[in-house]
C-alpha positions as a printed NumPy array, in Angstrom:
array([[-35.783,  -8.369,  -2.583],
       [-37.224,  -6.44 ,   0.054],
       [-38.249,  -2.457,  -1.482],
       [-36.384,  -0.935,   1.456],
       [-33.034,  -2.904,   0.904],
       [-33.046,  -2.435,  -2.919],
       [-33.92 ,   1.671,  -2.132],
       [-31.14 ,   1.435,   0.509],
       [-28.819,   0.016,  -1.739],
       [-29.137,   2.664,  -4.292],
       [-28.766,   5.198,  -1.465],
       [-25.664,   3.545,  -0.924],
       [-24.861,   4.004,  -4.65 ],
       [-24.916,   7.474,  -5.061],
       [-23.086,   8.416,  -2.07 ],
       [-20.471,   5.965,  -3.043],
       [-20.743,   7.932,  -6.188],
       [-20.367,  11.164,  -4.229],
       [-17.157,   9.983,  -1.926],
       [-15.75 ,   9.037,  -5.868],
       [-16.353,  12.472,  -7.113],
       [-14.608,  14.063,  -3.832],
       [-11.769,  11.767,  -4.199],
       [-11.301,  12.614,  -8.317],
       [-11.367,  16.758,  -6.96 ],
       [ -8.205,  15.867,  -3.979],
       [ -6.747,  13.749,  -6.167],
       [ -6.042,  16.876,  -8.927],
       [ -5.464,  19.06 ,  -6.315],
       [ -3.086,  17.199,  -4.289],
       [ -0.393,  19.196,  -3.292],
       [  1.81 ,  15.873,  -2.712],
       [  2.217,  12.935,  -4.068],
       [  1.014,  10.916,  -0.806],
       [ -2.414,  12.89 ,  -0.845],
       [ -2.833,  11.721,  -4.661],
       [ -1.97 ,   8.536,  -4.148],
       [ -4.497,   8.468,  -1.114],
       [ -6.797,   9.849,  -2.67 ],
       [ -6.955,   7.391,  -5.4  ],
       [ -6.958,   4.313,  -3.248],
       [-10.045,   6.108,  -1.681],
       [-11.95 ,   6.076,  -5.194],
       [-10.565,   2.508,  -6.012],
       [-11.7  ,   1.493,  -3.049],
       [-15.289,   3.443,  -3.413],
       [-15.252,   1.379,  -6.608],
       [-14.712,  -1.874,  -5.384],
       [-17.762,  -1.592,  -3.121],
       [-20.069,  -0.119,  -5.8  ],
       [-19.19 ,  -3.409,  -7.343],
       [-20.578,  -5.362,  -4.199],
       [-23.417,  -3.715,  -4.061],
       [-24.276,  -4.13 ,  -7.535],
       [-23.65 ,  -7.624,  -7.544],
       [-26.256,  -7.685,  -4.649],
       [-28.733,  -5.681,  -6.15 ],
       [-28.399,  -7.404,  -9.239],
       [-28.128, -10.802,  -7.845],
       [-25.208, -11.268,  -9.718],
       [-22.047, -13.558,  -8.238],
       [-19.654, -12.69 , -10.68 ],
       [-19.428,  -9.067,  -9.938],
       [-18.298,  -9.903,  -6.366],
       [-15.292, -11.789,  -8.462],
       [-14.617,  -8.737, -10.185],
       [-14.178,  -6.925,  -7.065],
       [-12.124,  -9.246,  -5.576],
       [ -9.765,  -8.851,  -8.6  ],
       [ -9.707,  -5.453,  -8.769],
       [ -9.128,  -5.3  ,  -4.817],
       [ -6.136,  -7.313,  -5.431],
       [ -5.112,  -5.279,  -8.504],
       [ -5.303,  -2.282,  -6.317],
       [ -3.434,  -3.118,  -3.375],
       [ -0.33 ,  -4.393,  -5.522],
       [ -0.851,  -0.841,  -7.85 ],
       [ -0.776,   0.941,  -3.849],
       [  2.478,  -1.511,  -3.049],
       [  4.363,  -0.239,  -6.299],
       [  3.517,   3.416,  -6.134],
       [  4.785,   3.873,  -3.055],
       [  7.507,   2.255,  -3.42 ],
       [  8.212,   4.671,  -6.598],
       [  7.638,   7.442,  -4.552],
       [  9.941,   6.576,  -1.655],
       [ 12.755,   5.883,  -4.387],
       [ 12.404,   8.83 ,  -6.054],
       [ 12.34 ,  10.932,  -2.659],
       [ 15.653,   8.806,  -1.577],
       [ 17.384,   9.815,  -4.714],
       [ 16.07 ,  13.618,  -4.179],
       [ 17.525,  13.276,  -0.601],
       [ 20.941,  12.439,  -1.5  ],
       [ 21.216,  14.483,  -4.384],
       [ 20.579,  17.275,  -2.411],
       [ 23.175,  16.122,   0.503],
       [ 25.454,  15.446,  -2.558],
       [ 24.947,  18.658,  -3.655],
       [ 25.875,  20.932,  -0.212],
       [ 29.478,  20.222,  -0.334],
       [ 30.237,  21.724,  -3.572],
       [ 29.952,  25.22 ,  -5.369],
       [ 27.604,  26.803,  -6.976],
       [ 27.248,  24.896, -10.244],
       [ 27.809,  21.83 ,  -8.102],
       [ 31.113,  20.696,  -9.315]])
């Protein structure tokens, strides 16, 4: 392999790194839990390509699998958290409507 690519690769490496770390600091300090959630499909995704280009650097075919895997992994993990979230938020929504009618204590 070329010394450029291979130095260019590693480049790519630690800023991948770098986006990870970023994504780790929103994802604590998320004030909702959309920007979490986004935050960790940004670092799964970081992840994913780290994979790629170790499995170019390393000339090694099964990492690309692995990413492929975890890519699908991901996207159902994204599917079912949301929909979590938008349940929960439903059930907050009508408990609240529920809620306006009565007293105080909510009887």
């Amino acid at each position: 392999m070329d010394e450029f690519v291979r130095v260019a690769l590693i480049a790519v490496l630690f800023f991948l790194a770098v986006c990870i770390v970023m994504g780790l600091i929103r994802a604590f300090t998320g004030k909702k839990p959309a920007d979490r959630l986004l935050a960790v499909n940004m670092i799964t995704t970081a992840v994913i390509m780290m994979t790629i280009v170790l499995s170019v650097l390393f000339k090694e075919s099964w990492l690309a699998d692995i990413a492929a895997i975890y890519a699908l992994i991901s996207f159902v993990a994204v599917i079912v958290f949301s929909r979590l979230y938008i349940i929960s938020h439903m059930k907050k929504e009508a408990a609240s409507e529920d809620g306006e009618g009565g007293t105080k204590d909510g009887i």
